[in-house]
N, C-alpha and C positions, 0 to 999 in steps of 0.2 A: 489667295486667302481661302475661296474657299475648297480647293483642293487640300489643302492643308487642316482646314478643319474636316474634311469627310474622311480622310487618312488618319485621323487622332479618334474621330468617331467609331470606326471602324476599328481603329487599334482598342478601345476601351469595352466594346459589344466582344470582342475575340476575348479577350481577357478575361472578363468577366463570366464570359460561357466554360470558357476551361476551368476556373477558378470553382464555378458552380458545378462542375462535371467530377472535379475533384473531391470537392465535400459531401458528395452524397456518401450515405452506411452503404457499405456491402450486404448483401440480400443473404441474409442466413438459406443453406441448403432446407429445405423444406423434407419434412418424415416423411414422405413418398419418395423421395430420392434414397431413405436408408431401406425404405418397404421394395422398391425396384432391384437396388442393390442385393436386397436376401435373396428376393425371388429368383434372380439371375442364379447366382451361388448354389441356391437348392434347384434350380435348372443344369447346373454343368454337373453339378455333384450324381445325380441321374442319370445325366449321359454318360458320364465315367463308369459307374456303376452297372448298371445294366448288364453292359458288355462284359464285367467281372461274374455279374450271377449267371447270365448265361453257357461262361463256360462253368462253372462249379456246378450247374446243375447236370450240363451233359458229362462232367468227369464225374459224380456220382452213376450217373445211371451207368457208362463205361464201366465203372467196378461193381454195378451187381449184377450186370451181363456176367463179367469175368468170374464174379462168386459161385452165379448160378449155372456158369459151364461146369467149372472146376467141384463144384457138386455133384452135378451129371456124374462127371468123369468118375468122381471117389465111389458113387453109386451103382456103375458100369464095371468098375475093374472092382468090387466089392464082390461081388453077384458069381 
C-alpha cells in the first residue's frame, strides 16, 4: 500500500512538472540579440572589405607609376 501510494505520488509530482514546463511562454529574443547580430554583420562586412580597398588602392598607385613612366618616356623620346 504504501509503495503503491509513493509510485502514484511520484507519477502525479512528474506530470505535473512536465505539464508545468510545457506552459511556460517562450522568452521573446531580446534587441541586444538583433544589436549583436548588426554588429557582427558590419564586423564581416570590414573584414571582406578591407582586403578589396587594399588591393584598389595598390592597383591605383600601380597605374600612376605606369602613367608617370610612360610620361617620362613620351618626354625622353620627345627631346
Amino acid at each position: 500500500m504504501k509503495k503503491s501510494f509513493v509510485l502514484i505520488l511520484l507519477l502525479f509530482l512528474l506530470s505535473g512538472v512536465s505539464l508545468m514546463s510545457c506552459s511556460k511562454e517562450k522568452e521573446q529574443p531580446a534587441e541586444g540579440g538583433k544589436k549583436m547580430t548588426d554588429k557582427a554583420a558590419e564586423a564581416i562586412v570590414k573584414k571582406v572589405n578591407t582586403p578589396k580597398d587594399k588591393a584598389r588602392a595598390t592597383q591605383s598607385l600601380g597605374e600612376e607609376r605606369t602613367d608617370a613612366i610612360d610620361k617620362g618616356v613620351q618626354d625622353a623620346g620627345g627631346r
